[in-house]
NUKOL-480992 format. One record per residue: residue in one letter; y negated, z, x of N, C-alpha, C in turn. Coordinates in nm, 2 decimals. Each point is the difference from the previous one (the first is absolute). Example, Ala and Ser with C-alpha at 12.3 -4.5 7.8 and 13.67 -1.06 7.14 Angstrom:
% residues 2
a, 0.57, 0.78, 1.32, -0.12, 0.00, -0.09, -0.12, 0.00, 0.09;
s, -0.11, -0.07, -0.04, -0.11, 0.00, 0.09, -0.11, 0.08, -0.08;
This chain:
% residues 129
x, -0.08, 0.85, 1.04, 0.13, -0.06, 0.03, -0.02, -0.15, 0.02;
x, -0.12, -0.06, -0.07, -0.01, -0.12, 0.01, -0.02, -0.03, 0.18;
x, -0.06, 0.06, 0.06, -0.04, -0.01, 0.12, 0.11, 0.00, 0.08;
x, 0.12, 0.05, 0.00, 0.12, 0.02, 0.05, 0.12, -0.12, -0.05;
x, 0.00, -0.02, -0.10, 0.11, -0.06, -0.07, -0.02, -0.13, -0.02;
x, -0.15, -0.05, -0.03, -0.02, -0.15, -0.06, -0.04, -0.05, 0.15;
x, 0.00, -0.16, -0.08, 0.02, -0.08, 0.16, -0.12, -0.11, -0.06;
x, 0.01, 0.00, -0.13, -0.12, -0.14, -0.03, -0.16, 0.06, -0.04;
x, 0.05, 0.10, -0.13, -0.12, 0.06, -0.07, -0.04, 0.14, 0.08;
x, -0.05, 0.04, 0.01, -0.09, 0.15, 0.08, -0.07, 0.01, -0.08;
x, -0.02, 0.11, -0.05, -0.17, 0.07, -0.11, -0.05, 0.00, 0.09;
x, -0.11, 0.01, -0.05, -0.15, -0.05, 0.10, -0.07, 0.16, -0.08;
x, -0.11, 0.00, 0.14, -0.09, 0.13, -0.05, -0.12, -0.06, -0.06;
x, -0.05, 0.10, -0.05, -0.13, -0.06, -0.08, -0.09, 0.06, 0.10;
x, -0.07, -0.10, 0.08, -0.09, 0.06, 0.14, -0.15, 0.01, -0.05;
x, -0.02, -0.11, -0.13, -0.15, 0.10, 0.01, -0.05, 0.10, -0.09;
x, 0.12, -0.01, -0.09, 0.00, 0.10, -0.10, 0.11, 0.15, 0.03;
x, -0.02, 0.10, 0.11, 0.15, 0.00, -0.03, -0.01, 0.17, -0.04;
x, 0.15, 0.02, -0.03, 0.02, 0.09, -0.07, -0.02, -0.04, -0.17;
x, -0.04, 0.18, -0.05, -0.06, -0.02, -0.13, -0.12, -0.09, -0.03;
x, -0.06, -0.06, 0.10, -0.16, -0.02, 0.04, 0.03, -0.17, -0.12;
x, 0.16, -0.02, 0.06, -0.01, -0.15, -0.11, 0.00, 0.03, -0.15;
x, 0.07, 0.14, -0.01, 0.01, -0.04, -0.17, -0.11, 0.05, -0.03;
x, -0.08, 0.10, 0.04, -0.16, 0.03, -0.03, -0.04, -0.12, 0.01;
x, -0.06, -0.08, 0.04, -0.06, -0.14, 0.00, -0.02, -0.08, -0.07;
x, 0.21, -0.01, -0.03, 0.03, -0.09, -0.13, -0.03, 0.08, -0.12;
x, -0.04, 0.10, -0.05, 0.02, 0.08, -0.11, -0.22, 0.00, 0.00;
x, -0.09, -0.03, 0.13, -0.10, -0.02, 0.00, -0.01, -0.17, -0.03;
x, 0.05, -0.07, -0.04, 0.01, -0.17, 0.00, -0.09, -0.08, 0.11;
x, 0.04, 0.05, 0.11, 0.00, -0.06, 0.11, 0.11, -0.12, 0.02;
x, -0.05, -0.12, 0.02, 0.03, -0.11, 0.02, 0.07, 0.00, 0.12;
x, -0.04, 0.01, 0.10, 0.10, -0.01, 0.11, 0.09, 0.09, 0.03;
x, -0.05, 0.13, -0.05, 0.15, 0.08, -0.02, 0.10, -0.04, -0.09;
x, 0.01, -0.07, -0.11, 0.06, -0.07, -0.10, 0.14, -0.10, 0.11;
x, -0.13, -0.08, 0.03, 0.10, -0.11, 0.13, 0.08, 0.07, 0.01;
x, -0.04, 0.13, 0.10, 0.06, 0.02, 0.14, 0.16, 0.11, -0.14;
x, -0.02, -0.02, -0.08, 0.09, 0.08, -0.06, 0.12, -0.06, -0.07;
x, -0.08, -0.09, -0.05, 0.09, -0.14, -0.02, 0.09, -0.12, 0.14;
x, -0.08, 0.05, 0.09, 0.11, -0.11, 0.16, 0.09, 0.12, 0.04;
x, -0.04, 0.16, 0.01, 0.09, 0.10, 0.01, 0.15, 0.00, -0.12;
x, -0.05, -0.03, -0.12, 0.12, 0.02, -0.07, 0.08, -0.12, -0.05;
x, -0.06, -0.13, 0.07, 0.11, -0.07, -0.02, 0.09, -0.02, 0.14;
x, -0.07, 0.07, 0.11, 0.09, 0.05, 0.09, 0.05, 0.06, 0.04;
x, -0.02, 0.12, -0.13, 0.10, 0.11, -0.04, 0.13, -0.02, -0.07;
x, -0.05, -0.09, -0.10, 0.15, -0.03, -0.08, 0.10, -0.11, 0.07;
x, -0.11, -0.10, 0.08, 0.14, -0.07, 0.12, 0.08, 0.08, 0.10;
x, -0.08, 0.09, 0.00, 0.07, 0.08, 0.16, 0.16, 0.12, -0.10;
x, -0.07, 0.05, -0.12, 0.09, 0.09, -0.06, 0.15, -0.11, -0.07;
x, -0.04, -0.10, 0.00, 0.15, -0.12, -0.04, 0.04, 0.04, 0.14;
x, -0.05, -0.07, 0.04, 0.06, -0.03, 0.18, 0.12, 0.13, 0.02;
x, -0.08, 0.14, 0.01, 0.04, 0.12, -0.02, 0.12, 0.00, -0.08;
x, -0.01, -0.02, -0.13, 0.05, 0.00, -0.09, 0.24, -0.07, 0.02;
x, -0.09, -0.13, 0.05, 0.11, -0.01, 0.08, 0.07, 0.03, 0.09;
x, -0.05, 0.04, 0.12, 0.04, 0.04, 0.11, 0.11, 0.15, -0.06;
x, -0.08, 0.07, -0.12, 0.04, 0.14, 0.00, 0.16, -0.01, -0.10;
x, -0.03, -0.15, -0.07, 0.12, 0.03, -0.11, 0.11, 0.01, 0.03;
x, 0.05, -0.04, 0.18, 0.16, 0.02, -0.02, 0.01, 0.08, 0.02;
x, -0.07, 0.17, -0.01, 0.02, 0.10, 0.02, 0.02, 0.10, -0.10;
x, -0.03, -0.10, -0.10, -0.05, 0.02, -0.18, 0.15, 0.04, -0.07;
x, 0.10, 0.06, -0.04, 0.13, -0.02, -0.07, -0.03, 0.00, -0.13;
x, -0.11, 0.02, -0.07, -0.05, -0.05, -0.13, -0.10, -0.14, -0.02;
x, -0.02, -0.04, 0.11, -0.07, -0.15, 0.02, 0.05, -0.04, -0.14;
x, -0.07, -0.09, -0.05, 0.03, -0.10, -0.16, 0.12, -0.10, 0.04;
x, 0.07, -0.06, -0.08, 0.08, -0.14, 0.06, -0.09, -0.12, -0.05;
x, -0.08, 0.01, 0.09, -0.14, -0.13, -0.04, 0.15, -0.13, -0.07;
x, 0.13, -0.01, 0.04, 0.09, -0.11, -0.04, -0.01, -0.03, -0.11;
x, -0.02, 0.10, -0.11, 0.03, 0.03, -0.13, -0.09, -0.08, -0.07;
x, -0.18, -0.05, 0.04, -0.08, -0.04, 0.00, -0.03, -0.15, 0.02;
x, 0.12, -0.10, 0.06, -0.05, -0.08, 0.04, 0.15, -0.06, -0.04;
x, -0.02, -0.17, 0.00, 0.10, -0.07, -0.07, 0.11, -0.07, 0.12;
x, -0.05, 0.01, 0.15, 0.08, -0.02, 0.08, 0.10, 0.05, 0.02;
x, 0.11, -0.07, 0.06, 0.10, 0.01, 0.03, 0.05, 0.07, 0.13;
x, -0.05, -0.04, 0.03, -0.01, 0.09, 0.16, -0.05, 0.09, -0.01;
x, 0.07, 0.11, 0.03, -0.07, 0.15, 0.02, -0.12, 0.02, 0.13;
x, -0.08, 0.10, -0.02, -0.06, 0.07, 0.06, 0.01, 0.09, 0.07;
x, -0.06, 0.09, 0.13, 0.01, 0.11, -0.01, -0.13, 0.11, -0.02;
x, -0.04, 0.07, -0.01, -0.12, 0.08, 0.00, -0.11, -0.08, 0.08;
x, 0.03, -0.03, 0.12, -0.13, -0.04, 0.11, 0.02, -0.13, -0.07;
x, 0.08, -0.08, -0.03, -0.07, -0.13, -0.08, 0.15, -0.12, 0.09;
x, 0.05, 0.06, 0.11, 0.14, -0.07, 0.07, 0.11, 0.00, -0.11;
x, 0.05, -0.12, 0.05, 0.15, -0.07, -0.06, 0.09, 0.03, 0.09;
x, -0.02, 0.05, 0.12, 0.10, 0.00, 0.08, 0.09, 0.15, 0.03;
x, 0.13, -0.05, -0.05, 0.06, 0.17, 0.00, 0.12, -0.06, 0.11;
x, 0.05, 0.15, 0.02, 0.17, 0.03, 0.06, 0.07, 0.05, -0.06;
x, 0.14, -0.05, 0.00, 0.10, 0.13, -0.08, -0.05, 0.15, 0.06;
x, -0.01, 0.09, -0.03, 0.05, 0.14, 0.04, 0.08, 0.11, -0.06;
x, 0.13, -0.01, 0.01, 0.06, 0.05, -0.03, 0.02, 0.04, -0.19;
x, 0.00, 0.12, -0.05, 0.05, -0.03, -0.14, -0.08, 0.14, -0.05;
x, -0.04, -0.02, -0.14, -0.04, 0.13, -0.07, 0.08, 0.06, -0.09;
x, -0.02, 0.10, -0.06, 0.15, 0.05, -0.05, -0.10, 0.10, -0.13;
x, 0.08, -0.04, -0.11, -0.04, 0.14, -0.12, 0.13, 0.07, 0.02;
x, 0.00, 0.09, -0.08, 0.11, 0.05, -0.07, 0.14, -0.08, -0.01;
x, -0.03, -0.08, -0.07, 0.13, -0.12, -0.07, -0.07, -0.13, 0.03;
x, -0.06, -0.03, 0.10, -0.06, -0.14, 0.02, 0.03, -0.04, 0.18;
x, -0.04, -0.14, 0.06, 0.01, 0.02, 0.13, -0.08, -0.20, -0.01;
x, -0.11, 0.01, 0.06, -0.10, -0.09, 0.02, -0.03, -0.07, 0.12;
x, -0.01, -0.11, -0.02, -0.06, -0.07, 0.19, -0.15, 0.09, 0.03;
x, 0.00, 0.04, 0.11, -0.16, 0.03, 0.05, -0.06, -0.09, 0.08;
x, -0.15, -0.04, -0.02, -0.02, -0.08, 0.10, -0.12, 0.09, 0.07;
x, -0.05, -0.06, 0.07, -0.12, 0.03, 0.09, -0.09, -0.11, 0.02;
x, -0.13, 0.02, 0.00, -0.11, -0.12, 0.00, -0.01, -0.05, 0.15;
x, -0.01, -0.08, 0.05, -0.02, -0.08, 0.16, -0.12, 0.10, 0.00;
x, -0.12, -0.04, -0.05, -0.12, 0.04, 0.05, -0.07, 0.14, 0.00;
x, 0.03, 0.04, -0.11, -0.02, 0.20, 0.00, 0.08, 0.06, 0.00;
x, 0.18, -0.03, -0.01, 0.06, 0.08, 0.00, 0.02, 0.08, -0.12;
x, -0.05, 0.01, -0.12, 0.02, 0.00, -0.13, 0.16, 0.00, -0.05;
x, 0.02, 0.10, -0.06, 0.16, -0.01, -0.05, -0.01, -0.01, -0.12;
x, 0.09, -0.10, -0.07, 0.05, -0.04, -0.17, 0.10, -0.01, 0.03;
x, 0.06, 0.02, -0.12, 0.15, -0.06, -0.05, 0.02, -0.09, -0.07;
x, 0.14, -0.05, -0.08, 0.03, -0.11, -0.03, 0.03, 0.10, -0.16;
x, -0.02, -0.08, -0.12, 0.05, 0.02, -0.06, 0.15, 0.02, -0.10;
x, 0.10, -0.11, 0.07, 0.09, -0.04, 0.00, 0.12, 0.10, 0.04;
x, 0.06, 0.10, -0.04, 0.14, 0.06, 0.00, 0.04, -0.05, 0.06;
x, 0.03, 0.04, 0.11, 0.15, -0.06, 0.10, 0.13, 0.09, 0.01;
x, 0.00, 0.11, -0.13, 0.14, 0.03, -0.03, 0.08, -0.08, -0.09;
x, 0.09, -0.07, -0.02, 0.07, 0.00, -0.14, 0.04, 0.06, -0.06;
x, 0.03, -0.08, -0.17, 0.06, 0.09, -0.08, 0.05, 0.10, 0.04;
x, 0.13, -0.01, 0.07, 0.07, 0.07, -0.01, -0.04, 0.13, 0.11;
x, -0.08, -0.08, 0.09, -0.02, 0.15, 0.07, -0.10, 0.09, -0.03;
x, -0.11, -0.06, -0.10, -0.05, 0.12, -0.10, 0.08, 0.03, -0.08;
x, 0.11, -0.02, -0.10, 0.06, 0.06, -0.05, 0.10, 0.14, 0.06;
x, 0.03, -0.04, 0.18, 0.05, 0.16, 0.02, -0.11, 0.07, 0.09;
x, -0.11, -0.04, -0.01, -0.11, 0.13, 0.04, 0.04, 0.09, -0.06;
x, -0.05, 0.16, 0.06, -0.02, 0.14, -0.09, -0.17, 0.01, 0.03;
x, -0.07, 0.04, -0.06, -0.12, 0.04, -0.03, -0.03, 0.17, -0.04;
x, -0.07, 0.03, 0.21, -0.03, 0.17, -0.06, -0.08, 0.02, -0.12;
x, 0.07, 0.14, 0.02, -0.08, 0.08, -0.13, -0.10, 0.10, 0.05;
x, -0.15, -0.02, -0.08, -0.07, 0.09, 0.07, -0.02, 0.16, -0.12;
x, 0.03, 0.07, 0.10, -0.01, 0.12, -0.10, -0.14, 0.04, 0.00;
């Protein structure tokens, strides 16, 4: 997927080791298979961030990385500030701003009730049998 999706990082193949042939190698303590396993996997773990973001606005369990950090300004998943209203999310007895991310298109809501009192007080709330 990295080969399709990322634009900076790409995994790289291990061309003189390849296949199993590298971990045999490394497991014989061969020195330059070592290298070539160590430049493969730290351009494994760049390319799987990279990944990692591209894939999260598609994530509806993504973390709220916000929760983590002492800024004020929100985030979104891909790491953009830049949202739109979109329209409103709704519980039961609740009714919320939605926004949308400029850059992935990522959906959050607001936390903030935009019923009042009084109009959660004449909600009815089904009953599930």
């Amino acid at each position: 997927m990295t080969d399709k999706l990322c634009t900076k990082n790409k995994k790289l193949t291990h061309k003189n080791f390849p296949g199993q042939e590298l971990w045999n190698d490394c497991f014989a303590d061969n020195l330059e298979a070592w290298k070539e396993m160590e430049l493969y996997n730290k351009h494994d773990v760049l390319s799987l961030e990279e990944l990692y973001g591209v894939m999260a606005a598609w994530d509806d369990r993504h973390p709220n990385f916000n929760l983590y950090t002492d800024e004020e300004e929100r985030a979104c998943r891909c790491g953009s500030t830049e949202f739109i209203q979109k329209g409103y999310a709704y519980t039961q007895v609740s009714k919320f701003q939605r926004y949308r991310c400029v850059k992935c298109g990522a959906e959050t809501r607001g936390r903030t009730n935009l019923f009042t009192k009084e109009e959660r007080a004449a909600l009815n709330v089904n009953i599930y049998n």
